[in-house]
N, C-alpha and C positions, 0 to 999 in steps of 0.2 A: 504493500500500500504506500511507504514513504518514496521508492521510487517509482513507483507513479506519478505521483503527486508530486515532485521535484522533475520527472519529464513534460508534465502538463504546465510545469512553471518558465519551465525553459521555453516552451513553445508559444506561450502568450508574450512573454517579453520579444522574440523573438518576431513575432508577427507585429508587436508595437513599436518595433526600433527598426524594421525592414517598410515598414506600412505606414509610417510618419516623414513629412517631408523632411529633405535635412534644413529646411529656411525655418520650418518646426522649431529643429533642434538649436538652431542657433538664435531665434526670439527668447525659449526656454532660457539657455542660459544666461542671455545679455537681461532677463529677468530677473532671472536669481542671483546674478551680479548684483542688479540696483538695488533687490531687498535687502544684501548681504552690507551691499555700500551704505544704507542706509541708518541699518543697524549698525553699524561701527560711527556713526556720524553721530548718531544719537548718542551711543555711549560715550565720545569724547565729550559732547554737550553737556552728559551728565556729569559726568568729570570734572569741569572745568566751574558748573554750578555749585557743582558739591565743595571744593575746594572753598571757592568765596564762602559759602556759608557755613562752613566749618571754620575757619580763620576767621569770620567775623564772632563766631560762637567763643572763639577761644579753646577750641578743643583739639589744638596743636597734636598733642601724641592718637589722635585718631585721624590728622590731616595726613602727619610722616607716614603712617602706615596706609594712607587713601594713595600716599605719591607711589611706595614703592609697589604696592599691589599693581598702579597703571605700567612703570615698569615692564612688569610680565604678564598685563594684557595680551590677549592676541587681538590685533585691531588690524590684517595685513592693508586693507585698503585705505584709511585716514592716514595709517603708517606713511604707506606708499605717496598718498596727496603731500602728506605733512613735508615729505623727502622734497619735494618738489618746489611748495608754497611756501611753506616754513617752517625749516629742517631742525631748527634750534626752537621751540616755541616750550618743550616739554624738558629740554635742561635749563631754560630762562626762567620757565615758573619753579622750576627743583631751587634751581640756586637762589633766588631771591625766598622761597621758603626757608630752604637750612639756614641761610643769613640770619634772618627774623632768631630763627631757630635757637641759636650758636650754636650751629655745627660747619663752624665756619669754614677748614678745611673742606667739608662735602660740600659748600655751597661752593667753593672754587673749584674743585673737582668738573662740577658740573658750570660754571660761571665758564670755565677755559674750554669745555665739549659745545659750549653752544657760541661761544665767538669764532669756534675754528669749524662749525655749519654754518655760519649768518655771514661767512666772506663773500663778497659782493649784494652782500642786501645791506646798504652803511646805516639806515634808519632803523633795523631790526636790531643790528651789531655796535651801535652805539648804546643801547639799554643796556644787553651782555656788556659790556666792556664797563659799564657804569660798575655792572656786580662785581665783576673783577676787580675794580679798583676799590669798591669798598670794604669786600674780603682782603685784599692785599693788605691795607692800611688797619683792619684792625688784627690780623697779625703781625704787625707792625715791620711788616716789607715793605718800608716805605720808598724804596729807588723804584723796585717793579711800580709800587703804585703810580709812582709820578711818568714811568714810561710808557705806562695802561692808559692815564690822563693824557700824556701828549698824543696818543694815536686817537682820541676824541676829539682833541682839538681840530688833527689832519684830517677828522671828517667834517669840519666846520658844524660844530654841534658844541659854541662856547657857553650855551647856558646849563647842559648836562656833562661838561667839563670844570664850571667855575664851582656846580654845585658838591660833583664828589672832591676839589681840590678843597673847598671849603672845610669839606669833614676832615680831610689829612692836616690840613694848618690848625683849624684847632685841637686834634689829638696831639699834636706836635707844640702845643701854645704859641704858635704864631697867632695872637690874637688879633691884631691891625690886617696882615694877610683876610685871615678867615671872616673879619667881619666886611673888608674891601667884594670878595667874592662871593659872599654868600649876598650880600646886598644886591648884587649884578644878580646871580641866579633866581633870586624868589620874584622877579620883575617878569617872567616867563613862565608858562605851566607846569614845564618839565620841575623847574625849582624850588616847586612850591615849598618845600620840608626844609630848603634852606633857610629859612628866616627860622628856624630855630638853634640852628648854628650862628646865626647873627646876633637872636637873642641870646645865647649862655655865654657868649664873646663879649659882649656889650654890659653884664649882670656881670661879668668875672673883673671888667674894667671899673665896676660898678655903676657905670651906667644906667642906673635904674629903669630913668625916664623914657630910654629911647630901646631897652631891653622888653621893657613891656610894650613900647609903640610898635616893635617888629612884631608880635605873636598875637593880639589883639584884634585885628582885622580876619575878618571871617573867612573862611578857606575856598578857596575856585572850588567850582563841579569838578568832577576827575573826566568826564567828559570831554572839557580842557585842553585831556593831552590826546584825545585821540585826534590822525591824522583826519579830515575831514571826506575822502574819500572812502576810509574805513568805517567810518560811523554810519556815513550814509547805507554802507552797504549790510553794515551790522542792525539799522533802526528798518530792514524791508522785512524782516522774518521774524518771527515771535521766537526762536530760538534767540534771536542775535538781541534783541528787544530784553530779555530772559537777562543774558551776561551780562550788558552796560547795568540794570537794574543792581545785580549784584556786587557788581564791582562797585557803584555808586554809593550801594550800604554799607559794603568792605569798608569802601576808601572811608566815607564820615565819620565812621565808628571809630577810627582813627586818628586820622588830624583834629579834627573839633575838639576831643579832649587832650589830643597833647596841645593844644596851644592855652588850653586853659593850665592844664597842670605847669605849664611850660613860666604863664605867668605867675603862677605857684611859687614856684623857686624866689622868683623876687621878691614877694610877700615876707616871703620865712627869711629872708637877709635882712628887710626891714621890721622883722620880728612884731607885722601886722595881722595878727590872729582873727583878725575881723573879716578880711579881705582875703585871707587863706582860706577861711572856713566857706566863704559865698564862693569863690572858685571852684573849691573841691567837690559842694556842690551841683555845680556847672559841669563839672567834668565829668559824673557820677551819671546823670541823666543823660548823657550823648556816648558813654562807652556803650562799647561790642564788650568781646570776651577776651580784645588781645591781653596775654600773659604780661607782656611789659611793660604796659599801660597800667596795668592791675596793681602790678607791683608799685610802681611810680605812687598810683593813687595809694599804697596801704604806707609807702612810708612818708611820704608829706602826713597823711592824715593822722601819724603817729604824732611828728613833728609838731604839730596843730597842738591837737590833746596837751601835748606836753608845753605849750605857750600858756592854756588856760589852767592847766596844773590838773589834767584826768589821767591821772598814774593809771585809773584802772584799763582808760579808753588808752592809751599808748600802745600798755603792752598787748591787748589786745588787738589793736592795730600791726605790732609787728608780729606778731603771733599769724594773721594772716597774710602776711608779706612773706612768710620763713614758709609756711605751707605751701602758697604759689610757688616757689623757688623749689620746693621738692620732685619736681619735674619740669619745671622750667630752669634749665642749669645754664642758661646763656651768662657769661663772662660777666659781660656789664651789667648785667639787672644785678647778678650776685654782689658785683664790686660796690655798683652805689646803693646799693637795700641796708647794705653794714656799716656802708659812710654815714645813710642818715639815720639810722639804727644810734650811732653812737653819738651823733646831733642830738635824737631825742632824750636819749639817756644824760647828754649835759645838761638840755634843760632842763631835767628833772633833778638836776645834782646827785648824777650815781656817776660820778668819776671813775671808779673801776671799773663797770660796768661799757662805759663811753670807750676807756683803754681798749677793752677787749675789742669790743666790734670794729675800733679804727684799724686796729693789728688786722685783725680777717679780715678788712676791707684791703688791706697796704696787701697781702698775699693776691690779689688777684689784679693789682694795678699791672699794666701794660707799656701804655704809654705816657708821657711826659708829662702832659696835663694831670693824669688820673695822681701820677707821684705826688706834683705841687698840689694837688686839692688834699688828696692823702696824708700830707707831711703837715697841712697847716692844721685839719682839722684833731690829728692825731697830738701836735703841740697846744693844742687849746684844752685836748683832756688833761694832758701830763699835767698841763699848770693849774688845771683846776683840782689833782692829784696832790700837787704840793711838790712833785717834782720838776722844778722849775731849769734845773740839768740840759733835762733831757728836752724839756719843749725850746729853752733856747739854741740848743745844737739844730732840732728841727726847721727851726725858723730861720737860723743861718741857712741852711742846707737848701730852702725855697727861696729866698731871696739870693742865691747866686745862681742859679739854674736855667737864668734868662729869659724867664717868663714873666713878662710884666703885667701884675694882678693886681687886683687892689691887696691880696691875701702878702704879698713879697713883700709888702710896707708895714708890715705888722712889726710891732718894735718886741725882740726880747723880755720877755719878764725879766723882776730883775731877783737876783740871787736869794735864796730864799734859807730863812733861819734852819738851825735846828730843830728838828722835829719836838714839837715840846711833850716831857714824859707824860704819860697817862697815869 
C-alpha cells in the first residue's frame, strides 16, 4: 500500500510540473520572491521600531540582546538590498548603541566595519566617522581621534567635525577651544548636543550666565537632521511614517531632559536649591528610560536633598543611582555618580564618607578634565577631613595641569593644627 501511494505521488506531481507552463513556473517564483522580500522588509521594520522603543524605555540589556539576535537573523534579501543601498546602516546603529552602552571598544569595533562599507557614500560615512571619533577620544586615542576628525573635515561636513572636536577639547580641558567649536556646531542640526559641551565649558569657567543661556532654549525636531529627500520618501509609507514617529520620541526623551539636568549642574555650583529642585522636576516629566539620564537625574536629586538637609531623601537618592549602575556599567555615568555621591555626602558633612566616593570616583577618571574635576572635588573633602596635607598637594597638582577653571584658583587651605585629643 505505501508504495502505491508514493507511485501515485510521483505521478500527480509529475503530471503538475510536465502540464504547467514554464511562464507558470517563473510568475510562481518571482511571487514567492516578493512575499519572501516582503517578509524580510517587515522584519527589518520591526527591528529598527523595536530598537527606538526599547532605548526610549531604557531597557538597554534587552536592546544588546535585540542587536545581537538581528546579527544572526536570516534576512538574505534586505541583506542583499542593505549590501547595495546601505551596506553600513546595521554596524552604525551597533556602534552608536554600545557607545551609549560603554562598551566602547565594540562600539568601535563596529564604528570602523561601517566606515570601511559607507566608502563613497561621504553623507552616510561622515555619521560613522563621527562614532569613531567619539569612541576614539573616550579611550583616550586622542591623535586617531583628531585624524578621524580631519577626514570629516575633507568631507566638508564642519558642523559634525566642530561638534565631535568639541567633545575631545573638553575631555582634554581645552576649554576656550571647546567652547569656540561647540558654539559653531549647535548653530546647525547635526550639533544640536553640542551646546552642552559649551554649557559645562562655560559652568567650569564659571560662567554661569551664558552656561545656562546655551542649554535653555528648546531643542530642534530631530527631523532637522534628516536629508530632505529622505524624509520625503520616508513621510509616503506608514512604515517610514512609523520610524520618524519613533525616532522623534527616542530623540525628546533625550535632549529635553538633559538640557534641563544640564542647567542642573549650574544651580548646584550656585548652591540654589530652589531652582535645582523646579529643574529636576522639568526633567523628571520629559525622561524616557535612558540609563544615563536616570542616573544624572538620581544624583543631582541626591545633591538637592542634601542643600535642604533630607539625609533620608539623599541617601535614598543615591541608593537609586548605585542600583541603575548595577547594569548600566558605562565609565562615565560610574565616574561622575561617585563625584557627586561624595558632593552630597559634603553637604551633609560626612567627610569620610565624601573621601571614599571621590577615591572610587578618581579610579575611573580617564581623561584630563575628569583628573582636575576629580582632584578638586577630592581636596574639598580632605579639608573638610581636617587633613588639610593632603587637599593642598591636590590643589597644587590642579592648578599646574593647565586647565584653566574657575576650580585651578582655588587657594590652598592653610596648614592645619594638631589634631586636638578626645
Amino acid at each position: 500500500m505505501q508504495g502505491r501511494a508514493t507511485k501515485w505521488t510521483v505521478l500527480f506531481v509529475a503530471r503538475v510540473y510536465f502540464g504547467v507552463s514554464p511562464i507558470l513556473w517563473v510568475y510562481l517564483a518571482l511571487g514567492l520572491w516578493l512575499v519572501w522580500f516582503v517578509v524580510d522588509c517587515k522584519g527589518w521594520s520591526r527591528f529598527l521600531r523595536r530598537c527606538r522603543q526599547l532605548d526610549h524605555e531604557g531597557k538597554w540589556e534587552e536592546l544588546e540582546a535585540h542587536f545581537r539576535s538581528e546579527f544572526n537573523a536570516f534576512r538574505p534579501w534586505v541583506r542583499l538590498f542593505l549590501r547595495f543601498k546601505s551596506p553600513s546602516s546595521l554596524d552604525g546603529l551597533a556602534a552608536a548603541f554600545f557607545f551609549q552602552r560603554g562598551l566602547t571598544e565594540e562600539s568601535l569595533r563596529f564604528a570602523e566595519s561601517a566606515v570601511a562599507k559607507a566608502v563613497g557614500r561621504p553623507r552616510v560615512l561622515v555619521e560613522h566617522l563621527r562614532l569613531q571619533a567619539a569612541a576614539l577620544t573616550e579611550l583616550a586615542r586622542y591623535d586617531e581621534a583628531r585624524e578621524t576628525i580631519h577626514r570629516i573635515r575633507a568631507l566638508d561636513d564642519d558642523p559634525v567635525a566642530d561638534h565631535v572636536e568639541s567633545l575631545l577639547c573638553l575631555s582634554l580641558g581645552r576649554l576656550d577651544d571647546a567652547i569656540g567649536l561647540a558654539d559653531r556646531a549647535r548653530k546647525h542640526p547635526k550639533g544640536e548636543l553640542a551646546r552642552h559641551f559649551a554649557s559645562t565649558a562655560r559652568l567650569l569657567r564659571g560662567e554661569d550666565a551664558a552656561a545656562l543661556e546655551a542649554v535653555l532654549e528648546p531643542a530642534r525636531d530631530v527631523v532637522d537632521q534628516y536629508p530632505a529627500e529622505t524624509l520625503a520618501r520616508m513621510s509616503r509609507t506608514r512604515e517610514g511614517r512609523a520610524l520618524i514617529e519613533g525616532h522623534r520620541v527616542q530623540y525628546a526623551g533625550v535632549v529635553e531632559p538633559l538640557r534641563f539636568l544640564q542647567a542642573g549642574y549650574v544651580y548646584l555650583d550656585q548652591s540654589n536649591a530652589g531652582e535645582l529642585g523646579y529643574l529636576l522636576e522639568k526633567a523628571s516629566a520629559v525622561m524616557g528610560g535612558n540609563p544615563s539620564l536616570k542616573v544624572m537625574h538620581a544624583q543631582l536629586s541626591a545633591c538637592h536633598c542634601a542643600l535642604i538637609g533630607d539625609v533620608a531623601g539623599a541617601d535614598r537618592r543615591l541608593r537609586e543611582g548605585a542600583k541603575i549602575l548595577e547594569t548600566h556599567r558605562r565609565r562615565g555615568s560610574v565616574m561622575e555618580f561617585h563625584r557627586f555621591a561624595g558632593r552630597a555626602h559634603l553637604l551633609l558633612g560626612r567627610a569620610d564618607a565624601a573621601v571614599a566616593e571621590l577615591e572610587r570616583s578618581r579610579t575611573f577618571c580617564v581623561h584630563p578634565l575628569e583628573k582636575h574635576l576629580g582632584g578638586y572635588w577630592l581636596a574639598k573633602a580632605y579639608e573638610a577631613k581636617g587633613e588639610s596635607g593632603k587637599a593642598a598637594e591636590l590643589l597644587r597638582t590642579i592648578a599646574s595641569d593647565g586647565i584653566v577653571s574657575k576650580y585651578a584658583k582655588a587657594s590652598p587651605p592653610a596648614p592645619s593644627g594638631p589634631t586636638p585629643a578626645s
